[in-house]
Backbone bond lengths (Angstrom), bond angles and torsions (degrees), N, CA, C in turn:
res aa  C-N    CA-C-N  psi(-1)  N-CA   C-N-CA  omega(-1)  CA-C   N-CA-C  phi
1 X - - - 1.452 - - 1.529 110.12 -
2 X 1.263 122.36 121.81 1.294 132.86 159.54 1.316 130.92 -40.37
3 X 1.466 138.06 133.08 1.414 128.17 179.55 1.475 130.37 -85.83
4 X 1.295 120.82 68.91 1.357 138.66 -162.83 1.495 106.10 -7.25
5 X 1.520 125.58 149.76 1.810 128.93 167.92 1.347 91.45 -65.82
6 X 1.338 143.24 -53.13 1.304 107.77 -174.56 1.154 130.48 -87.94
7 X 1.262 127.74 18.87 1.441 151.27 154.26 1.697 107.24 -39.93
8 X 1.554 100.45 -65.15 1.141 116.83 178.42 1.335 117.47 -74.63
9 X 1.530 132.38 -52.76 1.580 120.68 173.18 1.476 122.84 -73.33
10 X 1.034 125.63 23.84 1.851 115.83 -165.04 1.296 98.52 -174.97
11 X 1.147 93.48 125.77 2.160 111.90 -172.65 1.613 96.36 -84.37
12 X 1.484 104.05 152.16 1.292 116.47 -165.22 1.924 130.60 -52.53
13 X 1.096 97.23 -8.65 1.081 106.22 -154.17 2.142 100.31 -109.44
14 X 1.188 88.88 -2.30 1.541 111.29 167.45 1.544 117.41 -106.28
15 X 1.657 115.31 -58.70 1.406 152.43 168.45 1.650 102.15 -29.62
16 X 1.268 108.30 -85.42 1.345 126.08 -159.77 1.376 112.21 -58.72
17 X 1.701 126.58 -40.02 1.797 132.57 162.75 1.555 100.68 -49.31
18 X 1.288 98.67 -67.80 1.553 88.20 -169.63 1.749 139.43 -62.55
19 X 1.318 99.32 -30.17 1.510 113.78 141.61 1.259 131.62 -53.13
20 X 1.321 122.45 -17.56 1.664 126.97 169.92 1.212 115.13 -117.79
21 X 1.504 126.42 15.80 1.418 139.40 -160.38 1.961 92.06 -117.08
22 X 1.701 97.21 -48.82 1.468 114.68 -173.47 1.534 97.89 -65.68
23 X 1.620 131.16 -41.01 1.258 137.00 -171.88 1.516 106.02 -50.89
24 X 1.623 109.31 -67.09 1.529 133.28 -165.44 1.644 111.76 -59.26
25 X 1.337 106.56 -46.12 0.910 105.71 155.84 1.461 142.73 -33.96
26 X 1.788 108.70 -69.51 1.257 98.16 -176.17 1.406 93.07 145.52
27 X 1.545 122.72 -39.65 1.265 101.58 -160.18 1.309 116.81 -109.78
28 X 1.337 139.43 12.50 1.555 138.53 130.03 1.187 101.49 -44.38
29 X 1.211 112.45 -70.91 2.066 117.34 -161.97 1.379 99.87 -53.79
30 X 1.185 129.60 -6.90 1.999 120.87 -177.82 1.998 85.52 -101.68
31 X 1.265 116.28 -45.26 1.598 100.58 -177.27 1.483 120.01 -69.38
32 X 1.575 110.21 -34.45 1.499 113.92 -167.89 1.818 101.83 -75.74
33 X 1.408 121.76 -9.99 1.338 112.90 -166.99 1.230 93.17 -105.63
34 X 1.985 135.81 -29.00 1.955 110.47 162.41 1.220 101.67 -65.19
35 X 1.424 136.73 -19.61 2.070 124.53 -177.67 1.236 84.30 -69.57
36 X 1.538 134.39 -68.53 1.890 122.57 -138.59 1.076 92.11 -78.98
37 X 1.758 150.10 -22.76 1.296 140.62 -168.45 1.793 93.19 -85.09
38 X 1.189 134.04 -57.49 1.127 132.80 -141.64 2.153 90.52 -85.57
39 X 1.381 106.94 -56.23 1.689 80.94 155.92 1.435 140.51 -58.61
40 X 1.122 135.85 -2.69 1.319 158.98 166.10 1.403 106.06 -67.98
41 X 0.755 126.75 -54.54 1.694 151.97 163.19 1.549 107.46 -35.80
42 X 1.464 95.80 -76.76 1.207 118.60 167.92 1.723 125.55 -24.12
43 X 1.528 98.48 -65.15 0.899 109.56 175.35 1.686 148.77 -89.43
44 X 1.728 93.15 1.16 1.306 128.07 136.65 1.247 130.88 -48.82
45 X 1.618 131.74 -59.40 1.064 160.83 -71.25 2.211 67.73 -164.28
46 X 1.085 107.14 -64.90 2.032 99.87 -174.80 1.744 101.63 -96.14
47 X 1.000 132.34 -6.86 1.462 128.98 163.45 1.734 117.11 -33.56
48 X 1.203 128.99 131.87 1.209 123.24 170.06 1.325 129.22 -162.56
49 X 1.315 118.46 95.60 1.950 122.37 -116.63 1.680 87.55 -86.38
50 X 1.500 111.95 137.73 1.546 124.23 172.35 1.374 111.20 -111.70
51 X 1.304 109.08 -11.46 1.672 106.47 -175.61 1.371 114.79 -93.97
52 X 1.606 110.74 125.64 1.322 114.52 -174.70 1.380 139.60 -72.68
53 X 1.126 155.90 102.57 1.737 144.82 -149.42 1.655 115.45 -13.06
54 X 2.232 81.38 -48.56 1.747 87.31 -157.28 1.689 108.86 -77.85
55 X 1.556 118.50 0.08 1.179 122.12 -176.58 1.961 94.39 -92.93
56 X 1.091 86.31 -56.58 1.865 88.85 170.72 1.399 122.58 -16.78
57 X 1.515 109.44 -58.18 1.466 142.26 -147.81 1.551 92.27 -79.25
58 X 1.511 111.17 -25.05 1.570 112.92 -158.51 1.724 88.99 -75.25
59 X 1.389 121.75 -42.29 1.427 144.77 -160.79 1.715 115.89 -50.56
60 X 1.484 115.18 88.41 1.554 107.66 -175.41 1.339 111.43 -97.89
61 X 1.732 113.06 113.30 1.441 114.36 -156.60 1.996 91.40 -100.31
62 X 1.336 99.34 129.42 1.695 112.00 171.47 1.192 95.23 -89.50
63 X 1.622 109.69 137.56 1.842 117.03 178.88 1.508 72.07 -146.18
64 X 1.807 90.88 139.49 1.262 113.76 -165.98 2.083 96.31 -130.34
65 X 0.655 104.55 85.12 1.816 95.29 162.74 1.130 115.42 -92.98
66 X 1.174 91.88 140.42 1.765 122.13 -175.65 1.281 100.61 -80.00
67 X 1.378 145.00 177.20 1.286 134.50 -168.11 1.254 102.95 175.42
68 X 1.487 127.72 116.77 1.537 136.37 -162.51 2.053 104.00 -151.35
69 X 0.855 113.75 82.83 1.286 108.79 177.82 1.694 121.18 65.26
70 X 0.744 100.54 33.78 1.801 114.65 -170.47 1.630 101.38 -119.99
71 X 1.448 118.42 39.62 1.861 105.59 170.29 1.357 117.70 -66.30
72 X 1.351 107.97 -22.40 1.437 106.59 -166.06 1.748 108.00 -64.15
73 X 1.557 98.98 -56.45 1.302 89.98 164.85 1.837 138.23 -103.19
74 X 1.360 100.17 26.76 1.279 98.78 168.91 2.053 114.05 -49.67
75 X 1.093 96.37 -62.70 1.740 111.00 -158.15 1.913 98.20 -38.10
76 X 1.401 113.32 -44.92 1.597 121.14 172.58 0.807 98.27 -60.96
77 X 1.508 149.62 -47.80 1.296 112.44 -164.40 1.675 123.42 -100.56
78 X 2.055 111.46 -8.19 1.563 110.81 142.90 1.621 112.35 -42.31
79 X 1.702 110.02 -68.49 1.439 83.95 -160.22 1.654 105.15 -63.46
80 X 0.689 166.28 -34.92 1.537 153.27 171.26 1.009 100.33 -5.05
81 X 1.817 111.37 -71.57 1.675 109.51 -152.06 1.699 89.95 -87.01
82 X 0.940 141.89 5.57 1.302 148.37 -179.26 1.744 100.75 -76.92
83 X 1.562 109.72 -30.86 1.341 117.45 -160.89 1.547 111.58 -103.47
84 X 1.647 104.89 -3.68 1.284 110.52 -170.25 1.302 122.85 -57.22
85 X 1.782 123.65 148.07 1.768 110.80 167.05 1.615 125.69 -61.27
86 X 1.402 111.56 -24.32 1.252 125.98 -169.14 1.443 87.81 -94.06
87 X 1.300 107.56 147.49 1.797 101.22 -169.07 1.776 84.10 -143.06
88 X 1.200 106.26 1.86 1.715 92.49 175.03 1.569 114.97 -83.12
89 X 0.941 150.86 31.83 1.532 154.64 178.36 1.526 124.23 -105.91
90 X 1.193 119.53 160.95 1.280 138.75 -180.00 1.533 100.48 -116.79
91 X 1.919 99.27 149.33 1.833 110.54 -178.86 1.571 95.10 -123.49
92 X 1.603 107.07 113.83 1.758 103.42 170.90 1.469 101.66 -92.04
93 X 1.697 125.03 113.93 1.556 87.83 168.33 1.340 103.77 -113.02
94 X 1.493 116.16 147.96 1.397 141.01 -150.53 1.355 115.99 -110.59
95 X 1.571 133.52 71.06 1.245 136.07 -149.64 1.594 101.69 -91.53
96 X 1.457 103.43 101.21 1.348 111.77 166.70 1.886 142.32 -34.35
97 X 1.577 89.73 27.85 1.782 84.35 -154.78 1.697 120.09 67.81
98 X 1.318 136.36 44.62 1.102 153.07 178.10 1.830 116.13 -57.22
99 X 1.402 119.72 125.12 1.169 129.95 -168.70 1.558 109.87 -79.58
100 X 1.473 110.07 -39.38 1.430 105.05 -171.02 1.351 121.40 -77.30
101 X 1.566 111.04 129.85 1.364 109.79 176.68 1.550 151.27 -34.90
102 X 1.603 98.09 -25.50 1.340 111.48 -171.05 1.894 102.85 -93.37
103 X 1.581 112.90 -12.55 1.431 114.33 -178.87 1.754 123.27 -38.61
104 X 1.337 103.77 -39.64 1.317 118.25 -170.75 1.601 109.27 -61.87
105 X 1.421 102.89 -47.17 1.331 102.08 -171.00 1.625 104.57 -85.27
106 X 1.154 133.05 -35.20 1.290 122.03 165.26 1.384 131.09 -67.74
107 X 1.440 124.64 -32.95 1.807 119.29 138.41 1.368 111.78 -43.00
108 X 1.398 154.83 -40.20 1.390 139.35 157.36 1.383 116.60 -64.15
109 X 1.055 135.22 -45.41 1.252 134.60 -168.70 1.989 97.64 -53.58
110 X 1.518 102.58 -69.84 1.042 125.34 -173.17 1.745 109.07 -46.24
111 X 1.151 130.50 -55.42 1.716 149.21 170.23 1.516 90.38 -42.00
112 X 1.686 105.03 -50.96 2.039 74.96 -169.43 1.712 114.00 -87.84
113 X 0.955 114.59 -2.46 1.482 108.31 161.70 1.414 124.56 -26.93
114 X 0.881 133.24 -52.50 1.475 138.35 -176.11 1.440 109.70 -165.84
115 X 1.598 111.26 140.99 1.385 124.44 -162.87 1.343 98.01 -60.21
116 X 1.569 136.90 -37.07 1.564 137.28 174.33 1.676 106.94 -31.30
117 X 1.086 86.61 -35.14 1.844 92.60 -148.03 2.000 96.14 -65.73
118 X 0.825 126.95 136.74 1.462 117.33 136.96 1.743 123.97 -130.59
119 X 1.236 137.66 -165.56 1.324 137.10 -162.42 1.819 100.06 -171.93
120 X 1.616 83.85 149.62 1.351 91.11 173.20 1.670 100.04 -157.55
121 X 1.431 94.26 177.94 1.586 102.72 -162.55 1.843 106.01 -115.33
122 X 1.138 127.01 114.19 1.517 109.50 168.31 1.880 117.73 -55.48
123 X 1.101 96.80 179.88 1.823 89.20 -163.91 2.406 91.98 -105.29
124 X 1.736 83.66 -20.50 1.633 92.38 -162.62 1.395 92.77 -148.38
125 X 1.326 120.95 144.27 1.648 115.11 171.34 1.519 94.62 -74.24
126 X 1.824 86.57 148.01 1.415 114.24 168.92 1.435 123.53 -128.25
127 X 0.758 108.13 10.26 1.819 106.71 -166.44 1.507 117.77 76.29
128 X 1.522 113.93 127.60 1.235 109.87 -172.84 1.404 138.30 -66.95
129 X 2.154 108.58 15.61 1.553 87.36 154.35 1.503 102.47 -117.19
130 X 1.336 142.57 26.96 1.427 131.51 148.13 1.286 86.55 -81.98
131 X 1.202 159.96 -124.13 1.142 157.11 -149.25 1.781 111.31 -13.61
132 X 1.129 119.39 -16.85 1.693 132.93 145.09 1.407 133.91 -61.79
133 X 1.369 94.35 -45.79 1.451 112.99 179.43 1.615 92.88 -88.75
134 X 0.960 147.74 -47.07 1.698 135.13 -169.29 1.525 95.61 -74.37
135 X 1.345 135.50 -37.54 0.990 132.74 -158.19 1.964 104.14 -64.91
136 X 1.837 100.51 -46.32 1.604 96.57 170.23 0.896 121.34 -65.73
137 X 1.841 123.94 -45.42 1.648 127.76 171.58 1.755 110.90 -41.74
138 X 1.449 107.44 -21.43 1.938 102.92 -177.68 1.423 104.86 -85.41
139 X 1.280 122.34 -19.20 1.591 138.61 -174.22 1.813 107.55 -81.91
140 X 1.300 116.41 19.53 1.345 87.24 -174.81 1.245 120.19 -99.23
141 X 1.259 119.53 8.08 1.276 117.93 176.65 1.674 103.56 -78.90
142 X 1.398 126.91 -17.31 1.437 138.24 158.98 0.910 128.64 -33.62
143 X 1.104 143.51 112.07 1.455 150.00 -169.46 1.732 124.80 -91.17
144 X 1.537 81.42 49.45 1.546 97.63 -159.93 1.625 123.08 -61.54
145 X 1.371 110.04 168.19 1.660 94.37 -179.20 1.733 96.79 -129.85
146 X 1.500 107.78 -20.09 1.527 108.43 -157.45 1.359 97.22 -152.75
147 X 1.565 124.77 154.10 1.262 115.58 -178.80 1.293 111.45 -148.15
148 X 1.361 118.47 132.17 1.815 118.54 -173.95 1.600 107.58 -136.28
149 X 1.447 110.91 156.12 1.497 103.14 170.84 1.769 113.04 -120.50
150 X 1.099 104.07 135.12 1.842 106.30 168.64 1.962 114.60 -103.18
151 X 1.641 88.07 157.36 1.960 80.93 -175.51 1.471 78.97 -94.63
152 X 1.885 109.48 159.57 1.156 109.47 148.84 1.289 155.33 -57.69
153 X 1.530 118.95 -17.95 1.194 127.44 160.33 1.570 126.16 -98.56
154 X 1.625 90.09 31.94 1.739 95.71 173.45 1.817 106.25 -118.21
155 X 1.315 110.66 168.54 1.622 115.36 -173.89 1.256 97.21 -142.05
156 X 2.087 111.34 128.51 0.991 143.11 -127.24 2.079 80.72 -113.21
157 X 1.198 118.42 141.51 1.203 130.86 173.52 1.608 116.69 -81.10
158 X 1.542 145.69 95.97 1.337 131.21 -135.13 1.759 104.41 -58.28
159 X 1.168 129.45 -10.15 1.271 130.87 178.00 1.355 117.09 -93.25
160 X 1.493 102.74 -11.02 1.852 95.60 166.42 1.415 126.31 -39.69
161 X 1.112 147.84 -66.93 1.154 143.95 170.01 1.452 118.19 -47.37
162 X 0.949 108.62 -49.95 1.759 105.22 -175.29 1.528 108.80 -68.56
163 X 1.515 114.22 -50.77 1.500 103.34 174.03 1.726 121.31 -57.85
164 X 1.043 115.66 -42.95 1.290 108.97 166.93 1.588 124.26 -46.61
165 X 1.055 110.91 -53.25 1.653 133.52 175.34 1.645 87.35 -47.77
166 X 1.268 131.73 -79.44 1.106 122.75 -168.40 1.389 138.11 -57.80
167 X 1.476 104.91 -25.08 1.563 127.78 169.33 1.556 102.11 -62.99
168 X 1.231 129.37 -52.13 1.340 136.67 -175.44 1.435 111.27 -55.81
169 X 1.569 105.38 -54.75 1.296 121.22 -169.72 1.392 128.89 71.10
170 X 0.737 115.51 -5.40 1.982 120.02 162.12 1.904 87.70 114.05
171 X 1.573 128.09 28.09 0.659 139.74 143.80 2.085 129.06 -56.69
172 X 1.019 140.88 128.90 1.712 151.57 -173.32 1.711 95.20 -75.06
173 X 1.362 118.14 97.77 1.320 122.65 -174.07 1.520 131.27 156.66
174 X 1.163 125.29 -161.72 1.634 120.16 -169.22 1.589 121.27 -138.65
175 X 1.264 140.21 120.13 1.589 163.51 138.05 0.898 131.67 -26.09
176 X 1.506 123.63 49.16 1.640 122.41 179.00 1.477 99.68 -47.38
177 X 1.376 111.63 132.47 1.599 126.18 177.69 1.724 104.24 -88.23
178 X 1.440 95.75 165.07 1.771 102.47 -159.88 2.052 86.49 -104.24
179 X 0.671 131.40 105.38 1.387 132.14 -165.88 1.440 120.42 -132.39
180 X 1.725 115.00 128.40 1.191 130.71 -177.50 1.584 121.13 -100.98
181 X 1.781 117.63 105.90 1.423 115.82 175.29 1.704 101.27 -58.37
182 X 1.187 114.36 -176.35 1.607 143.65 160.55 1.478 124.13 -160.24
183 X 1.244 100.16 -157.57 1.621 106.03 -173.37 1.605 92.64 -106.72
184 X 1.475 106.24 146.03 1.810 120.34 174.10 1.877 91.57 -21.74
185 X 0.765 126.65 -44.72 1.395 105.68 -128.10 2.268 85.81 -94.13
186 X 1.438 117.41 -24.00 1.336 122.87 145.40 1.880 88.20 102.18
187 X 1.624 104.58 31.49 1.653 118.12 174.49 1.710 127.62 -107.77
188 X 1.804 89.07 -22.20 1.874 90.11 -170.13 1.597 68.98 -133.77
189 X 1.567 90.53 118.22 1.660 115.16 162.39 1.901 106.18 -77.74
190 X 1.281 99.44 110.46 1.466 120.57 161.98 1.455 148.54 -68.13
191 X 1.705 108.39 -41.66 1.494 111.28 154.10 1.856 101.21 -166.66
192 X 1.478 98.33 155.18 1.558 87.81 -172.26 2.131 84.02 -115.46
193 X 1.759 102.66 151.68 0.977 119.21 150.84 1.453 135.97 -170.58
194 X 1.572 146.89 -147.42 0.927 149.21 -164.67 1.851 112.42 -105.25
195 X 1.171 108.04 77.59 1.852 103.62 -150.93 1.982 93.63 -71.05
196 X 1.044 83.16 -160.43 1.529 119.87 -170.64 1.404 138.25 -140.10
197 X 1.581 96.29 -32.08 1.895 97.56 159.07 1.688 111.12 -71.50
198 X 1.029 108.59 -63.84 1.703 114.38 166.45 1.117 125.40 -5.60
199 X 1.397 120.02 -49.99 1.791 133.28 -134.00 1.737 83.76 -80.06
200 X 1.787 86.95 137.86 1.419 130.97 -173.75 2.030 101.39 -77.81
201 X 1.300 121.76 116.40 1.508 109.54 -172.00 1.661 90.80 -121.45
202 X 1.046 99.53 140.93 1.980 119.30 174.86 2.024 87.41 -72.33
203 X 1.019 115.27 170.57 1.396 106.99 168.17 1.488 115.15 -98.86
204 X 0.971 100.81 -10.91 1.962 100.38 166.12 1.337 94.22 -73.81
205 X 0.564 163.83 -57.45 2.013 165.42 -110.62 1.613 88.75 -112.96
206 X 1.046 111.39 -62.99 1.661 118.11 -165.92 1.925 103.17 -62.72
207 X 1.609 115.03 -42.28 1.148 111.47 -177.15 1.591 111.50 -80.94
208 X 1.190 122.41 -8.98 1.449 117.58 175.70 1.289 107.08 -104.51
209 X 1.240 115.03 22.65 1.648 128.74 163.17 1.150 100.17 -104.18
210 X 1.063 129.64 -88.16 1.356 121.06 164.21 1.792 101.56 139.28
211 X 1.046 102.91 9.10 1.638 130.37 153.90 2.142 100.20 106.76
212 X 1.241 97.32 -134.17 1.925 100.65 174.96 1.192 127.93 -87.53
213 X 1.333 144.23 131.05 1.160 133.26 -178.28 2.073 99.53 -74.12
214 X 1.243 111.85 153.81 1.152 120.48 -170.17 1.689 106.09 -92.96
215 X 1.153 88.89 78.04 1.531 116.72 162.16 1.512 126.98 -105.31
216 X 1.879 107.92 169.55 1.892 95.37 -160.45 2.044 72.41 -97.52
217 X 1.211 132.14 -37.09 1.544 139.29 -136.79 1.215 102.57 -134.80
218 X 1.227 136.45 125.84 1.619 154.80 117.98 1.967 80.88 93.01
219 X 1.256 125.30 69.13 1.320 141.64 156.57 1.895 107.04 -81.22
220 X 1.068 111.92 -29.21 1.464 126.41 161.34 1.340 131.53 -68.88
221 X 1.479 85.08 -25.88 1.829 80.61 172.49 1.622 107.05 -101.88
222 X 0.955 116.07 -3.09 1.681 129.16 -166.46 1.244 84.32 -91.54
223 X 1.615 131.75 -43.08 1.422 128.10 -156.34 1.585 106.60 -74.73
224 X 1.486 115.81 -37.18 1.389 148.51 -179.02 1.603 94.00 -52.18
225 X 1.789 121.07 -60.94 1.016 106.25 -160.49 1.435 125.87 -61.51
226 X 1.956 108.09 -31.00 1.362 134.14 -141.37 1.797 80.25 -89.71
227 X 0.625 115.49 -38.92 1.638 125.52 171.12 1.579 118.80 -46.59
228 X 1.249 104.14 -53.83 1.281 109.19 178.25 1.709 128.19 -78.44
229 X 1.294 102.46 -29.43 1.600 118.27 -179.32 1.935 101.79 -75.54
230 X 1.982 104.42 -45.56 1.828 103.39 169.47 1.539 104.83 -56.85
231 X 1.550 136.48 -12.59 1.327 101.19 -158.16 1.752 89.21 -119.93
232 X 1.370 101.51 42.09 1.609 111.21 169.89 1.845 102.20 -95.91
233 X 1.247 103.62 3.69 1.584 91.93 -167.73 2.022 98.84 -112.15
234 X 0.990 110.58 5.29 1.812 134.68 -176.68 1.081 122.07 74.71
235 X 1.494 115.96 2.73 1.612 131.62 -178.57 1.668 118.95 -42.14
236 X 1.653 85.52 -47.37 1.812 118.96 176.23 1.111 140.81 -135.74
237 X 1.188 122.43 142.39 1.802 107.62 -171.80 1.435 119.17 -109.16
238 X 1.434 124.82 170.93 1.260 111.45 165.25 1.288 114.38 -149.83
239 X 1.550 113.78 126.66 1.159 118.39 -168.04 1.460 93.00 -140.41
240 X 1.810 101.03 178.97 1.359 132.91 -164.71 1.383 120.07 -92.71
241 X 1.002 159.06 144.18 1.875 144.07 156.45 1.400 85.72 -73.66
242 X 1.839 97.45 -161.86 1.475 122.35 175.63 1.559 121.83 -159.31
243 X 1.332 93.31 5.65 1.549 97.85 168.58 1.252 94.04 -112.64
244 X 1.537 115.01 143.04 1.297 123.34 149.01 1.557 151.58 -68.37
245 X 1.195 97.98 101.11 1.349 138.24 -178.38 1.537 126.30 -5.16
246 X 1.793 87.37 -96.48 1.330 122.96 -168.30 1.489 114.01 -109.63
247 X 1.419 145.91 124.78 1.026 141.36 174.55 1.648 109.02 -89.04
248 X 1.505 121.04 91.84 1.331 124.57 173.20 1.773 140.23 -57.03
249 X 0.665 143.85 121.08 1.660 133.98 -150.76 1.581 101.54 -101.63
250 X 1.564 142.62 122.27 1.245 127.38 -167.42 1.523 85.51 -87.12
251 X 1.880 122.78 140.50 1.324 87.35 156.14 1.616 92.77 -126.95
252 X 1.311 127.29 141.03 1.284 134.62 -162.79 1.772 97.95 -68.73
253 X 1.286 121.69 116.32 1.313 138.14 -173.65 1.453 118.47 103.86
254 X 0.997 96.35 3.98 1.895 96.52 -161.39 2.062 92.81 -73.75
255 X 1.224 104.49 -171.26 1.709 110.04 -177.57 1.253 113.53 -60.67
256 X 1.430 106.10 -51.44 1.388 125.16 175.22 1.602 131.31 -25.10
257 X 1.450 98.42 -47.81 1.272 125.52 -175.08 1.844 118.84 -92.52
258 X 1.346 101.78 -14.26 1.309 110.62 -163.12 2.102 97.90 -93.26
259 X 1.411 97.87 157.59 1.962 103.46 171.26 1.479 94.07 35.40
260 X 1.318 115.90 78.28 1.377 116.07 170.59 1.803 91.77 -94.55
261 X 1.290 147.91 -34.81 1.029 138.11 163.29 1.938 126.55 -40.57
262 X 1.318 80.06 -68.91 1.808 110.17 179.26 1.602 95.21 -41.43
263 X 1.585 93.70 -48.75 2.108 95.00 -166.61 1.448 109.21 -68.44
264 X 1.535 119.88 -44.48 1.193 118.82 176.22 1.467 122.05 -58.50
265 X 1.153 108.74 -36.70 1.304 112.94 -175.96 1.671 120.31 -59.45
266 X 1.821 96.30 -42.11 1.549 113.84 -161.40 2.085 96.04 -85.67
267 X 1.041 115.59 -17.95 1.533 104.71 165.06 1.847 124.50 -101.30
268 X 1.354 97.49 6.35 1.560 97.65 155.29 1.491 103.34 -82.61
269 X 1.430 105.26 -51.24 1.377 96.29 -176.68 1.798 142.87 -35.27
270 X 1.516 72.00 -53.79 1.438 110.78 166.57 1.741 106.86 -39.24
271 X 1.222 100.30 -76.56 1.621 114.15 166.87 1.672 115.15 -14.88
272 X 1.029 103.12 -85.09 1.371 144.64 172.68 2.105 102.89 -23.05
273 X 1.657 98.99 -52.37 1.161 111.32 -168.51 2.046 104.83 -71.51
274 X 1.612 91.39 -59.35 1.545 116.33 166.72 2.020 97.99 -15.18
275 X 1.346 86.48 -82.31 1.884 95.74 -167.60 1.305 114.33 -39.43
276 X 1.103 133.87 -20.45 1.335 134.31 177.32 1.322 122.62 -85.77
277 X 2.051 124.39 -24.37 1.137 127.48 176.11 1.538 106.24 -85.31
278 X 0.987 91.28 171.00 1.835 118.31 -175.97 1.707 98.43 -98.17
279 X 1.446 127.26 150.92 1.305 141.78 -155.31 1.920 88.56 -73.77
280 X 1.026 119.09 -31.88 1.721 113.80 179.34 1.395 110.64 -95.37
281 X 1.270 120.40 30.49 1.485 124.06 176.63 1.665 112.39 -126.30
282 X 1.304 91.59 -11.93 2.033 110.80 -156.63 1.846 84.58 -96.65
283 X 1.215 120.93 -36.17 1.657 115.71 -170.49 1.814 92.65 -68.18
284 X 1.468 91.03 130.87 1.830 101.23 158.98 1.483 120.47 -85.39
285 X 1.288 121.95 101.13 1.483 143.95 -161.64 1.514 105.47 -123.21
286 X 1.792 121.50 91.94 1.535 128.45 2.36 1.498 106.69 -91.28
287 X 1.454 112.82 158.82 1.266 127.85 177.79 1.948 93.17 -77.62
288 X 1.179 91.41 147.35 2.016 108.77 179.51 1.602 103.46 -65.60
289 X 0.804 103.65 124.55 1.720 94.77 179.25 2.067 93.61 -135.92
290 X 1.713 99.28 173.96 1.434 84.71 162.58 1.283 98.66 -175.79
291 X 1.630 120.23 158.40 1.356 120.87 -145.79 1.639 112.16 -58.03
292 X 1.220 127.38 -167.22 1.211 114.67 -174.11 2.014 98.41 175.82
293 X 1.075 103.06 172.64 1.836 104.39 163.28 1.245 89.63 -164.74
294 X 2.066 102.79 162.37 1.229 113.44 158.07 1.334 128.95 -49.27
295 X 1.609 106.57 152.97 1.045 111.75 177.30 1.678 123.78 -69.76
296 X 1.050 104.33 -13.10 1.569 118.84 167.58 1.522 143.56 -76.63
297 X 1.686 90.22 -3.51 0.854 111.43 -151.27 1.413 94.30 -98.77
């Protein structure tokens, strides 16, 4: 992540309102979407795919959704990955200890869809990236090659997987996806950009991360950073797709939207802290995990 111009001219307490004033507004999100469209372009425009189908095909991508009171739209976003081109993957879904009544039966319904699919239950809510991190720790009998996460109330573009796969290229590293929010209802596209839950991880990349730090908010973008500072040593890379991805759902209150100050603040920090460790200090060694059982169970 780049260190914003007003990063540098204007102390925080000036900086940070007006940066979330410009957000709410409207008119960052109208500039940042001709930058992410016109690099998108860009990076279309030098794309030039080396990876072969039958190497592709070898590629078993683990997608792990977190899952917290979202039945309504879980089932859209199975079939998504139900609809994918890449058909080599596994679906963990990772039910946060969920309040609403009808969860139970729609984690079964959903699990028997296809033998890919499996589900599990947290024992206690945790926040949806320990419930990320337990969700891969439940995957290990998986014979994984690559690892990504989806929210449940988002819908997966059928080329998500494969374009990523190909952007990477059988390259040791990670796929920020090119991704479009909207309105609940997933009809009036709202802002397009370069997300962070999405991102496509090689499993070397993902294990020398050392998975999410156990956070309630933007553990994804923290994950993004720790990513980028390890792949200063050439081990790993990190780059962007350019087709769009993921279809994002705004929902007014959701995490996303909430301590947009507090959040900004706590991943400069973050930043800040990063530059000072050494590449074997930046891995989180153990990742938060926490008990859990099948959903079948």
């Amino acid at each position: 992540m780049k260190v914003s111009l007003l990063r540098k001219i204007l102390p925080d307490f000036l900086r940070v309102p007006v940066v979330i004033f410009l957000r709410k507004s409207g008119i960052s999100t109208w500039f940042q979407n001709q930058l992410y469209a016109r690099e998108s372009a860009v990076l279309k425009k030098g794309f030039h795919p080396t990876l072969s189908p039958a190497s592709a095909s070898k590629m078993k991508v683990l997608i792990v959704c977190a899952h917290y009171n979202h039945s309504e739209f879980l089932p859209g976003c199975v079939s998504s990955i139900l609809s994918q081109t890449h058909t080599n993957w596994h679906l963990l879904i990772a039910d946060d200890n969920s309040t609403d009544p009808a969860t139970t039966s729609v984690l079964q319904t959903q699990s028997k869809r296809d033998p890919r699919i499996g589900c599990i239950k947290l024992n206690e809510n945790s926040g949806a990236y320990t419930a990320r991190n337990t969700g891969v720790y439940a995957s290990q009998t998986i014979d994984w090659t690559h690892v990504t996460f989806i929210d449940p109330d988002d819908v997966a573009h059928p080329t998500w997987l494969q374009h990523s796969l190909d952007v990477l290229a059988g390259r040791e590293g990670s796929v920020r996806p090119y991704i479009r929010r909207y309105d609940i209802t997933l009809k009036k596209p709202l802002q397009a950009y370069f997300g962070h839950c999405p991102t496509l991880h090689s499993r070397f990349a993902w294990e020398r991360s050392g998975g999410f730090l156990s956070l309630r908010r933007s553990g994804d973008s923290e994950l993004t950073l720790r990513l980028s500072h390890l792949s200063k040593d050439g081990l790993t890379v990190n780059v962007k797709s350019f087709e769009e991805s993921i279809m994002c759902r705004h929902i007014p209150g959701s995490a996303t939207h909430q301590d947009l100050t507090s959040r900004k603040l706590m991943l400069e920090k973050r930043d800040d802290e990063l530059k000072g460790l050494k590449n074997s200090e930046i891995k989180i060694t153990p990742p938060t995990i926490t008990t859990f059982k099948k959903c079948s169970e």
